[in-house]
C-alpha positions in Angstrom: 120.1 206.1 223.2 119.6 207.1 219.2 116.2 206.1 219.2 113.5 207.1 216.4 112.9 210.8 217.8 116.6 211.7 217.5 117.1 210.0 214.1 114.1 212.0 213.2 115.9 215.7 214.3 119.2 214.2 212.0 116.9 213.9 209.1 115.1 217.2 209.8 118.3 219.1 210.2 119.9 217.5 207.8 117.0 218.8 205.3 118.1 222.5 206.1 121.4 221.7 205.4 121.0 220.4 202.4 119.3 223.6 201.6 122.1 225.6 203.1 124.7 223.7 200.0 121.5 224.5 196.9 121.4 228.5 198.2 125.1 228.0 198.1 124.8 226.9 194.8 122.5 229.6 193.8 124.8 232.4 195.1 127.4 230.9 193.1 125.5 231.0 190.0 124.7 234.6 190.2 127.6 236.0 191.3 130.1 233.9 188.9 132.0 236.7 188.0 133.0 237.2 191.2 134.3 233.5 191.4 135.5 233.6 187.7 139.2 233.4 188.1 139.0 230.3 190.0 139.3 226.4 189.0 136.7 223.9 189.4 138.4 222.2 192.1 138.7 225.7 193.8 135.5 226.2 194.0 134.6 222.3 195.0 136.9 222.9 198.3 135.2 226.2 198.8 131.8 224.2 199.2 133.0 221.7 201.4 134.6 224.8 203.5 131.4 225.8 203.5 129.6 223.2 205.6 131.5 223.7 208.7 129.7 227.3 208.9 126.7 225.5 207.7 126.7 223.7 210.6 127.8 226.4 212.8 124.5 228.4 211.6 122.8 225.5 212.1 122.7 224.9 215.1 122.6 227.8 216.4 119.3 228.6 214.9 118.0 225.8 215.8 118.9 225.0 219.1 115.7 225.5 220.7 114.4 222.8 218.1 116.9 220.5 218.8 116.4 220.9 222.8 112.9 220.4 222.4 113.3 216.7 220.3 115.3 215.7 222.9 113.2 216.4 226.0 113.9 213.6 228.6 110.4 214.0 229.8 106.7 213.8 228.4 105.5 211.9 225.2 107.4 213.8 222.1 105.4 211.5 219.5 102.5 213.6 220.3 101.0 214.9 217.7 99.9 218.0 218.7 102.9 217.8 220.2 105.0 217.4 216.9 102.9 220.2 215.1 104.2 222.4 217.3 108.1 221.3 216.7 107.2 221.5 212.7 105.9 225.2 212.6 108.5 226.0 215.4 111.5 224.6 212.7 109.4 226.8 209.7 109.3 230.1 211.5 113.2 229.2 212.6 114.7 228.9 209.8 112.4 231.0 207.1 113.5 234.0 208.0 117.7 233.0 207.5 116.8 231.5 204.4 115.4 235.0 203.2 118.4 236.6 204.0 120.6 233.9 202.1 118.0 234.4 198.7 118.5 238.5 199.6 121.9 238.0 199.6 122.1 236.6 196.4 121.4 239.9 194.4 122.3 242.3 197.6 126.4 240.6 197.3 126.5 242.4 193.9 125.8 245.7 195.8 128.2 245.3 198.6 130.9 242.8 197.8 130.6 240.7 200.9 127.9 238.4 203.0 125.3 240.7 204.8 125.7 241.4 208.6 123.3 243.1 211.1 123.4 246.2 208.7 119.8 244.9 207.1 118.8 245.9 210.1 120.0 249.8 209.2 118.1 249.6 205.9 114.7 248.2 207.0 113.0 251.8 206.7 114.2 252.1 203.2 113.4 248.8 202.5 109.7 248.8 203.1 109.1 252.4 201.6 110.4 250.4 198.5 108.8 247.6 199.0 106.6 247.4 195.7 109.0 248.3 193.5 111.5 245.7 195.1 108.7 242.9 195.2 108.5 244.2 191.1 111.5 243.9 190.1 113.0 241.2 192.3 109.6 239.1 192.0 111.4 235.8 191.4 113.0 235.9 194.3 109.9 236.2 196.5 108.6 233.0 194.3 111.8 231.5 195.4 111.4 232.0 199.0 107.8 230.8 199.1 108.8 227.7 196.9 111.5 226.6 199.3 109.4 227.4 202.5 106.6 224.6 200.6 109.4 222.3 200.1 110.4 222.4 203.9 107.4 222.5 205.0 106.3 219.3 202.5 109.5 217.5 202.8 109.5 218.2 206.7 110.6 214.3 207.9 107.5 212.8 210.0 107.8 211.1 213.3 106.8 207.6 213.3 103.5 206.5 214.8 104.9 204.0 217.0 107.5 206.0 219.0 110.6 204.0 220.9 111.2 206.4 223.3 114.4 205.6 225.5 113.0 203.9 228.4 115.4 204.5 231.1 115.3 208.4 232.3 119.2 208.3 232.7 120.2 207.6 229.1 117.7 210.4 228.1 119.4 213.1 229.7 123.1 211.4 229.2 121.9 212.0 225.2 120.7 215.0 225.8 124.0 216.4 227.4 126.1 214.3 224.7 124.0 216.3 221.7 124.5 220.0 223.7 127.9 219.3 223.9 128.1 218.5 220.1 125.8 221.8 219.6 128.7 224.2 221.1 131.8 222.3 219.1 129.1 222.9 216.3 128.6 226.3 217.2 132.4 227.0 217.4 133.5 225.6 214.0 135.8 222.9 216.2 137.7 222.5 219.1 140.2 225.3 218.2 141.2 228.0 220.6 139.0 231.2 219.3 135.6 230.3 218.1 134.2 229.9 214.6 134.5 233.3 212.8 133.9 234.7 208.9 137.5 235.3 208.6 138.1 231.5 209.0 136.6 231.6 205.6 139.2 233.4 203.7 142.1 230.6 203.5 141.7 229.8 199.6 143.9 230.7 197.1 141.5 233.4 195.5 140.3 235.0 198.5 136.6 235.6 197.0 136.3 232.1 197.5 135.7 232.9 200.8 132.2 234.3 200.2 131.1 231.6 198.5 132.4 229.1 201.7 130.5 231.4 204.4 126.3 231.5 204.3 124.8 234.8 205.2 122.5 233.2 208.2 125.6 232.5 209.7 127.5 236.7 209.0 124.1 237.7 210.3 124.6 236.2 213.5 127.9 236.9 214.1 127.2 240.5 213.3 124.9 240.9 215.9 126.7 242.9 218.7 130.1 242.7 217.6 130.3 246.2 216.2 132.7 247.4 219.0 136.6 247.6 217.3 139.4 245.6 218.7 142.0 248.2 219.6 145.4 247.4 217.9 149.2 248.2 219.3 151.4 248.0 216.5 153.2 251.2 218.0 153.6 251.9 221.1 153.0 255.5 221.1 150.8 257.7 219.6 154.0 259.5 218.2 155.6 256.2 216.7 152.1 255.7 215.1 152.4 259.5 213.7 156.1 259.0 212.6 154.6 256.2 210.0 151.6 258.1 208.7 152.1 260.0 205.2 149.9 262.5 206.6 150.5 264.4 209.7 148.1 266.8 211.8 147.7 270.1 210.4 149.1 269.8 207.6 147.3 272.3 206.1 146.5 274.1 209.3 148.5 277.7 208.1 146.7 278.9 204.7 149.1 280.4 203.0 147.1 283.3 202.1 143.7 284.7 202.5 140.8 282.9 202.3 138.9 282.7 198.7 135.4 283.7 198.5 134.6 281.1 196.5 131.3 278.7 196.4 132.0 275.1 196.4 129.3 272.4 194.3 129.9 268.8 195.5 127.9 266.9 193.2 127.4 262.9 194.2 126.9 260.1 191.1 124.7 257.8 191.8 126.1 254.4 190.9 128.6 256.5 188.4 131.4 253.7 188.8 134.0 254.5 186.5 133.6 251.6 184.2 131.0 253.2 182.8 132.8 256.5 182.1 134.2 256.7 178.2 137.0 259.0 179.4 138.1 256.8 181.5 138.2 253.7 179.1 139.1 255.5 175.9 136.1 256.5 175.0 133.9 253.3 175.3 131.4 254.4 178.0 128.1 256.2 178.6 128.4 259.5 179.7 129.6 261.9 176.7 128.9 265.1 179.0 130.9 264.3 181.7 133.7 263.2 179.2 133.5 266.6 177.6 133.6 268.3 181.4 136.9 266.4 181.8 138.8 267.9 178.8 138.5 270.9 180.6 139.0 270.2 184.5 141.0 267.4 186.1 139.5 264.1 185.8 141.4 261.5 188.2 142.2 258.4 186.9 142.7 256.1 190.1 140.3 257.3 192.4 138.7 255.1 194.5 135.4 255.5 196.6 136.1 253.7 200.4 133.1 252.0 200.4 130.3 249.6 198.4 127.4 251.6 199.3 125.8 255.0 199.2 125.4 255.2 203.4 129.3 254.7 203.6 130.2 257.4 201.1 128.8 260.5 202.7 131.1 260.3 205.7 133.7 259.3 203.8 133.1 262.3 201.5 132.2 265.0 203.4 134.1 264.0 207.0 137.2 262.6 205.5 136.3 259.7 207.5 136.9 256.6 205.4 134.7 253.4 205.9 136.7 251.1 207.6 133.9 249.5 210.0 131.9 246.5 209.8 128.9 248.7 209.6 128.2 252.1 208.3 129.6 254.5 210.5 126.0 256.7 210.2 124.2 253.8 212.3 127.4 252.8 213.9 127.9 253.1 217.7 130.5 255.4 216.9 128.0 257.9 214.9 128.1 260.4 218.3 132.1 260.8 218.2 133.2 264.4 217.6 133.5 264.7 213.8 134.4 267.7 212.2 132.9 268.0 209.1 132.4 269.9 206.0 129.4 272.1 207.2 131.3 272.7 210.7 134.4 274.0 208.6 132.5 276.1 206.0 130.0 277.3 208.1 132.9 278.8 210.5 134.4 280.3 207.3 130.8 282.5 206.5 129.6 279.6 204.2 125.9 279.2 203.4 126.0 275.0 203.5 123.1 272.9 201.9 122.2 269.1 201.4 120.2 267.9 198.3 118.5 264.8 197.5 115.8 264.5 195.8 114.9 261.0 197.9 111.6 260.5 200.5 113.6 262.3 203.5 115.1 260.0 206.1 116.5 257.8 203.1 119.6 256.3 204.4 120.0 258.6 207.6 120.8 261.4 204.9 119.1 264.1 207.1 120.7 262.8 210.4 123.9 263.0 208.8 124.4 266.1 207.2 122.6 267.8 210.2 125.3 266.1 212.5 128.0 266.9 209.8 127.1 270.9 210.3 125.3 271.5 207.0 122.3 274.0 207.9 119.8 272.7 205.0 118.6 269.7 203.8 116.6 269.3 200.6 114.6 266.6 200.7 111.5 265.3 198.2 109.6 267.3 201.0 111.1 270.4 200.5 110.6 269.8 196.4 107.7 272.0 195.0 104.1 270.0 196.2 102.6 270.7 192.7 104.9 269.4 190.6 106.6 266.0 193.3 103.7 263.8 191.1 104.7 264.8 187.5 108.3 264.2 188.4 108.6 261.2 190.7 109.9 258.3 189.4 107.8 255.7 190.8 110.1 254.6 193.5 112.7 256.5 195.2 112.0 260.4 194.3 112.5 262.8 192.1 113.9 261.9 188.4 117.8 263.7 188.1 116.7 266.4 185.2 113.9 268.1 187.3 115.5 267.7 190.4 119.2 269.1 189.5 117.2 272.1 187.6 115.4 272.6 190.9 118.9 272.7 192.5 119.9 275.5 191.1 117.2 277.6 191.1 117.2 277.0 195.1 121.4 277.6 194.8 120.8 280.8 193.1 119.2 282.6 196.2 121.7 281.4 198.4 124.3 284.2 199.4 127.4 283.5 198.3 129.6 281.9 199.1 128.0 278.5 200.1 128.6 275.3 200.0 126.1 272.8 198.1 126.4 269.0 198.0 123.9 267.2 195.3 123.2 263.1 195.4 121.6 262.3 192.2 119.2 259.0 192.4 117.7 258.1 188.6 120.6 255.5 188.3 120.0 254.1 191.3 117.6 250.5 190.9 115.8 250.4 189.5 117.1 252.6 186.5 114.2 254.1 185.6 114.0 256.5 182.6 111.5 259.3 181.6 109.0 258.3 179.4 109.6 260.8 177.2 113.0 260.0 177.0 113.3 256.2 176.4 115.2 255.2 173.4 117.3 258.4 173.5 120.0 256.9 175.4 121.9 253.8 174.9 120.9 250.4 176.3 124.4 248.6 176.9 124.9 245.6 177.7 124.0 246.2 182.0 120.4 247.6 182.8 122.1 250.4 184.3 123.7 251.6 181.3 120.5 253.7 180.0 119.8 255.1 183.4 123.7 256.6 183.8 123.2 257.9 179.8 120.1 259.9 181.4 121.4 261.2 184.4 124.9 262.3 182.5 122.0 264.1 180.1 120.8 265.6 183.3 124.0 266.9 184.3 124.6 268.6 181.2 121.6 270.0 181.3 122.6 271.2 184.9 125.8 273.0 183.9 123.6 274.9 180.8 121.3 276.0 183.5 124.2 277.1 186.0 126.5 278.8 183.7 123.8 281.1 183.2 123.7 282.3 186.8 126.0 284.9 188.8 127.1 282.8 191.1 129.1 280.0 188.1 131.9 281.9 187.6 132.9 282.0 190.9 132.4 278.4 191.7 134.7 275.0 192.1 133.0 271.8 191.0 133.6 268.6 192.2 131.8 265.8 190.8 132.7 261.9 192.7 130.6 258.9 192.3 129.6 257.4 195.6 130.3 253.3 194.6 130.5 251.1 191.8 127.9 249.2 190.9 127.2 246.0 188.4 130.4 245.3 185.9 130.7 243.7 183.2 134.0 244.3 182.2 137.0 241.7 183.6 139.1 244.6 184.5 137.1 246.1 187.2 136.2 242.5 188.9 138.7 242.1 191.2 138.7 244.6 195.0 140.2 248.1 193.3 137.9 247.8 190.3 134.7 247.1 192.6 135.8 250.6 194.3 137.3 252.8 191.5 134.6 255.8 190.7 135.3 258.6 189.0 136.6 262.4 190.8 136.5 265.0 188.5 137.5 269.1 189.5 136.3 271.6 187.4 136.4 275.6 187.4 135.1 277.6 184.8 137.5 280.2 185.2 140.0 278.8 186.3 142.5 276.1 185.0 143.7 273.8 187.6 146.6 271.6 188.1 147.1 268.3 189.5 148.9 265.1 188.6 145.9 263.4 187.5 147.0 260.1 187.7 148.1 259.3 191.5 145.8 257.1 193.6 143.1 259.1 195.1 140.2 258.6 197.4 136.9 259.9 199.0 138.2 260.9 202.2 140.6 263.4 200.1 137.6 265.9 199.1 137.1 267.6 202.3 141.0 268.4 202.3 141.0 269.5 198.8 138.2 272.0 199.7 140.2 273.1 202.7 143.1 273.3 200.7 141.5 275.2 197.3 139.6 277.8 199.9 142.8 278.6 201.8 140.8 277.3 205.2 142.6 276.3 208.3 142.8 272.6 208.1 144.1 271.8 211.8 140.4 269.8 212.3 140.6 267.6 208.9 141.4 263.9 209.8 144.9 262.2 208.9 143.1 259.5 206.5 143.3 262.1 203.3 144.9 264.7 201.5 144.4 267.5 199.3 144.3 266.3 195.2 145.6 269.8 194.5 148.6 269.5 197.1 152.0 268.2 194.5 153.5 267.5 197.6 151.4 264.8 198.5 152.1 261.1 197.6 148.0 260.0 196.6 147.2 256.8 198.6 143.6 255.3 198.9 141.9 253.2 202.1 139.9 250.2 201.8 138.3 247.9 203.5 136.1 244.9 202.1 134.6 243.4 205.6 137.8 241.5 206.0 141.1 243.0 205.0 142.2 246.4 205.5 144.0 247.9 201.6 146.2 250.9 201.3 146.3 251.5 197.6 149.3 253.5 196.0 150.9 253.7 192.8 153.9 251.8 193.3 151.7 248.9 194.9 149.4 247.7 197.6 149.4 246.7 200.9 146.8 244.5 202.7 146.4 243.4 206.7 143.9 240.5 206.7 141.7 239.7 209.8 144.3 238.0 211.1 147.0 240.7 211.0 149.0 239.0 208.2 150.6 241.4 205.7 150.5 240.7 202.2 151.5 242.6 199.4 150.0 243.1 195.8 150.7 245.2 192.5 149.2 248.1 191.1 146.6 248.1 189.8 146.4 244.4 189.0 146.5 243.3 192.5 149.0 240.2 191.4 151.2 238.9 194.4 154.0 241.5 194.9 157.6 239.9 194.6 158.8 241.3 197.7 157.5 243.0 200.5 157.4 247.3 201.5 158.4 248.3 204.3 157.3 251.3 203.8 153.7 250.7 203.0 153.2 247.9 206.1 154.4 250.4 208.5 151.7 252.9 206.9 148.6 250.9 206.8 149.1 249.7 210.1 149.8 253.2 211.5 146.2 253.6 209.6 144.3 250.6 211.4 145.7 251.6 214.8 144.7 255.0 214.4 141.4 254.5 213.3 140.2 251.9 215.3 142.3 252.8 218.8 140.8 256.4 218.0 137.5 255.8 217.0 137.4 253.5 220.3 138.3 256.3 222.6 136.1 259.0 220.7 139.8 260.7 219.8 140.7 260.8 216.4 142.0 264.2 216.6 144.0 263.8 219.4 146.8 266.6 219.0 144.1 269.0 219.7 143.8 267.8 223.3 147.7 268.3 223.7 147.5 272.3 222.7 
C-alpha cells in the first residue's frame, strides 16, 4: 500500500515543512523583541505548537498535489508526468511562502499574522513597488533563494516505479490519506476545527504568533469576515445598563453653538515613544513638546488600531477597530455611519480631507467621501508645477511643502470649517529632504530622523497659520494614527504597541482636562461635538468627550484575538474564547482579583459592536423615537 510514489509525496511534503519550522525561525529572529520576555523553553514549546498549524496549512495547500500522487489510475512515474506534479508543488506553495517572508517585516507593522487584508493593500502595494523592492531587497533575494532550494531539493521519483498492483488497495490508500488530509486540515479530532486562536494557550500570549504561520491566517481569513453575534445580555437595555456611555449623552448643548473652525491634524507613525514630552524629554519632536506646554497633551491615549486604514474610522466616526479587517474594505463599510463631515456639514461647516498621497491610497478618498467630508486633497489636487520638486520619491508629497500648501488652501475656506491633515514623510521609508539631511537627529530607529523632520514641518505649519485670520479662532487637535518600530522595553507589550500621542491646543483659549485619564481615538469626534456645543444624539457609544470631567476615560482594543478595555484602575480582556482575564495598569501584569465592573463593560462593548454592526444598527435608540 506505501509504495515508492507515496514515500516520495512524505518526502516532498515533508520538504515544505521543514521550510515552514526555518521561516518560523526567521520570524523569530526578527521580531525578538516581541518574544523577549519569554524563556527558551517557552519559545521551544511554541515551535512545536507550531507544527500542528503547519500541517493544517499544509495540507490544505497542497491537496491537489497530494490527490494527484496518489491517483489509482495511469502510470504516475511518468516523466512528463512527474514534471507536471514538480511545477504544480512550486507554483503551490511559492506564493504562501511570500507571504510568510512578508510577514516577517509586515508583523512589526501590525502586531499579528496577516489575513486576507493583503488583499485590501495590493493597489498600494504595487504603486510602491520600487521603492519596496529597494528597501526590502533582501527579502526578494530570500524568496528567490528558497524557491531554488525547493525547486533543487524537490525529492525525485525513482526510475523503476512499484506501483501498487491491485486497483483496490490503490483507492483504499487513497481514501486512508484524504481522511488523514481533513484530521490534518482540522488540527485533530476535536469538536470545532483548527483555528488561530488555538494558538494563544502559552504563558506569554505573543507566543502565540510565533506558534501560527501566516499561509495558514491567510487561509483562514478568507471569508470569515462576517462577526459572530454575542448574548451576554439579554436585552438591548441590560447591554446599555453596563455601558459607561449612554445614547445622547451629549445630545442637549448646553448653549449655542461656537463658530469655531476645527484642524484635525493626523501623525504619521508619531507613536508616543518617540515624543520627549511624553518620556521626560528624551524624544524627537522639540516642536510638538513646546505645543504641549501650552494645550493639553494626554498622557495615556491610545490609538485603536496598528495601521493607518484603521485609524480614520476610528478617528473621524468614533468607530473603533475591532474587526478582523479594516472596517474601510470591510463588508460592513456600507452600514449607516455618522461621521464627522455628516455632523459638521449639518452645523454650516466647510469640511476638507488632506493628504498629500497618490489619491486612492488606502481608500482615503472613499472614506472621507462616505464619512460626509465635501473635499479631498489629494497629490492630484497639489499644484502640477511644483508635485516633481516636492515628491518624495515614493508615496507623495514631503510634510513641509505639503502642510504649507494646506494652509494656503485652508485660508480660502469660509469659516468655520472643518480640516483634517495626514502627514506621510515618516511613513517608510523615512525619507528626508536633501537639503535637510543631517539637521535632524538619527536615533537609534531609522524613523527617528524622519519624525525630527516632520515635527520641523509642523512647526513650520503653526508659524505659517498663526499668521492667518482664521488661527485665532481655531481648535487644534493633533493624534498619531499608530505606533510604529520601538525600541524602548516599555512600550513592547499590547498598550505600548497602541499608545500615540493626543494633544488639544487653542491659541486663545486655555483649556482644561485631566490629562492623565485613559483616552482613545474614537473620543475625538465626541470632543469636537462636545467643544462646538453640537447635538451629539448620532455619536456612537464607544467614546467620550476628553473635555467632559464627568467622564471616566476608557480605551478599546483589539489585537486580532482578544478584545482590551483599558482604564486607569486596570484592564480587562475577553480572549477568542470568551474567557475574562484581568491585567494592571499600565503594566498589563496579572490583576490579583477580578472587576466586576469592567467585565460587565467590555462585554456590553463586544455585544454592541459586533450584534450592531451585524444588523447595520449601531444607533439603535434612534429607531425607537
Amino acid at each position: 500500500m506505501f509504495d515508492n510514489s507515496f514515500q516520495v509525496l512524505l518526502r516532498r511534503l515533508g520538504l515544505v515543512f521543514l521550510l515552514y519550522t526555518l521561516l518560523r525561525a526567521v520570524f523569530f529572529v526578527f521580531n525578538f523583541d516581541h518574544f523577549a520576555e519569554a524563556s527558551a523553553g517557552q519559545v521551544a514549546l511554541a515551535f512545536v505548537h507550531g507544527f500542528r498549524f503547519d500541517v493544517a496549512a499544509l495540507v490544505i495547500i497542497n491537496s491537489l498535489f497530494i490527490l494527484l500522487s496518489l491517483l489509482p489510475h495511469g502510470n504516475l512515474q511518468h516523466p512528463a508526468y512527474q514534471r507536471v506534479l514538480q511545477w504544480l508543488f512550486v507554483l503551490t506553495n511559492a506564493p504562501f511562502i511570500a507571504l510568510a517572508l512578508v510577514d516577517v517585516e509586515f508583523f512589526k507593522f501590525i502586531g499579528r499574522r496577516s489575513g486576507n487584508e493583503v488583499f485590501t493593500i495590493t493597489g498600494d502595494v504595487l504603486g510602491q513597488l520600487g521603492q519596496l523592492a529597494s528597501y526590502y531587497w533582501y527579502m526578494g533575494l530570500v524568496f528567490a533563494g528558497l524557491v531554488f532550494a525547493i525547486i533543487k531539493l524537490y525529492p525525485k521519483s525513482a526510475s523503476i516505479p512499484g506501483q501498487i498492483p491491485v486497483l483496490w488497495l490503490r483507492y483504499l490508500r487513497l481514501l486512508l490519506v484524504a481522511g488523514f488530509v481533513v484530521l490534518g486540515i482540522r488540527g485533530g479530532i476535536q469538536l470545532k476545527p483548527l483555528r488561530p486562536a488555538h494558538a494563544f494557550v502559552h504563558e506569554h500570549a505573543s507566543l502565540g504568533h510565533l506558534s501560527l504561520n501566516t499561509p495558514f491566517t491567510f487561509i483562514k481569513s478568507i471569508g470569515k469576515t462576517t462577526l459572530e453575534e454575542k448574548h451576554f445580555f439579554a436585552s438591548d437595555e441590560e447591554m446599555l445598563a453596563s455601558l459607561p456611555v449612554k445614547p445622547g449623552r451629549y445630545a442637549i448643548p448646553a448653549g449655542e453653538p461656537l463658530q469655531e473652525n476645527v484642524v484635525l491634524v493626523i501623525l504619521e507613525s508619531f507613536a508616543s515613544e518617540y515624543v520627549g514630552a511624553l518620556n521626560n524629554g528624551v524624544g524627537y519632536t522639540p516642536f510638538l513638546d513646546s505645543l504641549a506646554s501650552e494645550g493639553l497633551l494626554f498622557r495615556n491615549s491610545f490609538a485603536n488600531g496598528r495601521k493607518s486604514i484603521e485609524a480614520l474610522p476610528s478617528i473621524l466616526s468614533g468607530l473603533p477597530s475591532l474587526l478582523p479587517d479594516p472596517y474601510i474594505t470591510s463588508p460592513y463599510q456600507s452600514n449607516t455611519v455618522y461621521s464627522a463631515g455628516h455632523l459638521l456639514r449639518n452645523a454650516g461647516y466647510t469640511t476638507a480631507f488632506f493628504h498629500g498621497a497618490i489619491n486612492g491610497t488606502m481608500g482615503f478618498n472613499q472614506y472621507t467621501q462616505m464619512a460626509g467630508i465635501q473635499h479631498y486633497y489629494g497629490l492630484d489636487e497639489y499644484p502640477s508645477e511644483l508635485r516633481a520638486k516636492h515628491f518624495d520619491g515614493n508615496w507623495g508629497i514631503f510634510d513641509e511643502p505639503y502642510l504649507q500648501y494646506t494652509v494656503q488652501e485652508m485660508s480660502t475656506f469660509p469659516q468655520p470649517f472643518f480640516s483634517t491633515v495626514f502627514t506621510l514623510s515618516s511613513h517608510q521609508p523615512y525619507t528626508v529632504p536633501a537639503q535637510y539631511k543631517g539637521r535632524f537627529p538619527k536615533g537609534e530607529l531609522e524613523i527617528h530622523e524622519s519624525v525630527g523632520y516632520a515635527d520641523y514641518a509642523l512647526r513650520e505649519f503653526f508659524k505659517t497659520a498663526s499668521q492667518q485670520p482664521w488661527y485665532e479662532n481655531t481648535l487644534f487637535i493633533l493624534v498619531a494614527d499608530h505606533t510604529q518600530k520601538s525600541i524602548r522595553p516599555e512600550y513592547q507589550q499590547e498598550l505600548g504597541y497602541h499608545r500615540v500621542p493626543l494633544l488639544l491646543f487653542h491659541p486663545a483659549k486655555k483649556l482644561k482636562a485631566d490629562v492623565q485619564k485613559v483616552t482613545q481615538h474614537a473620543d475625538i469626534l465626541p470632543t469636537i461635538v462636545d467643544y462646538l456645543q453640537l447635538p451629539g444624539d448620532k455619536l456612537l457609544l464607544f467614546g467620550q468627550s476628553v473635555l467632559d470631567s464627568t467622564a471616566t476615560g476608557h480605551a478599546l482594543i483589539y489585537n486580532g484575538i482578544s478584545y482590551y478595555l483599558v482604564q486607569q484602575d486596570g484592564v480587562a480582556e475577553l480572549t477568542a474564547s470568551d474567557e475574562l482575564r484581568f491585567h494592571t495598569f499600565p503594566e498589563l501584569a496579572p490583576a490579583e482579583q477580578a472587576n466586576t465592573a469592567h467585565e460587565q463593560q467590555l462585554k456590553a462593548y463586544v455585544q454592541y459592536f459586533k450584534n450592531k454592526m451585524v444588523a447595520n444598527d449601531l444607533y439603535f435608540w434612534l429607531q425607537k423615537k
